[in-house]
N, C-alpha and C positions, 0 to 999 in steps of 0.2 A: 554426289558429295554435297554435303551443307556448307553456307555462309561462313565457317568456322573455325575452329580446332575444337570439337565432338560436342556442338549442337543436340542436345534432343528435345521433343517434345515430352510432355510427362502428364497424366493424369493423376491428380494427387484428391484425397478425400477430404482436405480438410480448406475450410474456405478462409477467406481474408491472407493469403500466404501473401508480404510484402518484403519479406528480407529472407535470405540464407538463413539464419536462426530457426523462421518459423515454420522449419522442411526438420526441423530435429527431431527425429525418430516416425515421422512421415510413412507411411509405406508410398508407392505411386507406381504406376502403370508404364511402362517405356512405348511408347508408341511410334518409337523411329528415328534417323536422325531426320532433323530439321534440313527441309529441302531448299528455302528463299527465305529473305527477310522480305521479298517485297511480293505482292497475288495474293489470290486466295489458295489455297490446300486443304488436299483432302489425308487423313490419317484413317486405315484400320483401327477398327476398336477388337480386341482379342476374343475369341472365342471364351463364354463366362464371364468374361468382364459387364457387368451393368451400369451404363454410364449415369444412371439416376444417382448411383453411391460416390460422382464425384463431383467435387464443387470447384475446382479448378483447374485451369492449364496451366501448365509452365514452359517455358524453355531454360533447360540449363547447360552450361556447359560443363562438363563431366573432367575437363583437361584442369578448369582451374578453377571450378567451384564455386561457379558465379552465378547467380539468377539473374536472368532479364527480366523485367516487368512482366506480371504475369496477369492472366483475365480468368474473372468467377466469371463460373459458368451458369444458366440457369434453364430449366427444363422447359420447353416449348408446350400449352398445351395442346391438345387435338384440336381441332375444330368441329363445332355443330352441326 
């Protein structure tokens, strides 16, 4: 059980998300609930899912429709 009252994590595709507003008509990814507010974590990415089509994380709560500060993402390159 998460930190919460229903915590999740979200994959959403659209970048700069800073307020509730900017999730309006959003699609996003549910990747589980939120396990700690404090470590690192690991989340499944879904089978089909391509995580290059997402520019951000979120955590929201679903009970009262709140966004926590959320982090862009950015794609790692390979190495030489």
């Amino acid at each position: 059980m998460g930190p919460g009252p229903a915590f999740h994590v979200y994959l959403v595709p659209k970048a700069s998300i800073r307020s509730s507003s900017d999730l309006k008509d959003a699609k996003f990814v549910d990747l589980g609930g939120l396990r700690s507010f404090k470590g690192s974590q690991r989340y499944a990415i879904p089978p089909g899912v391509n995580p290059k089509d997402y520019q951000t994380v979120i955590i929201w709560c679903e009970r009262f429709g709140v966004l926590i500060p959320p982090a862009d993402l950015t794609t790692a390159m390979a190495a030489r």
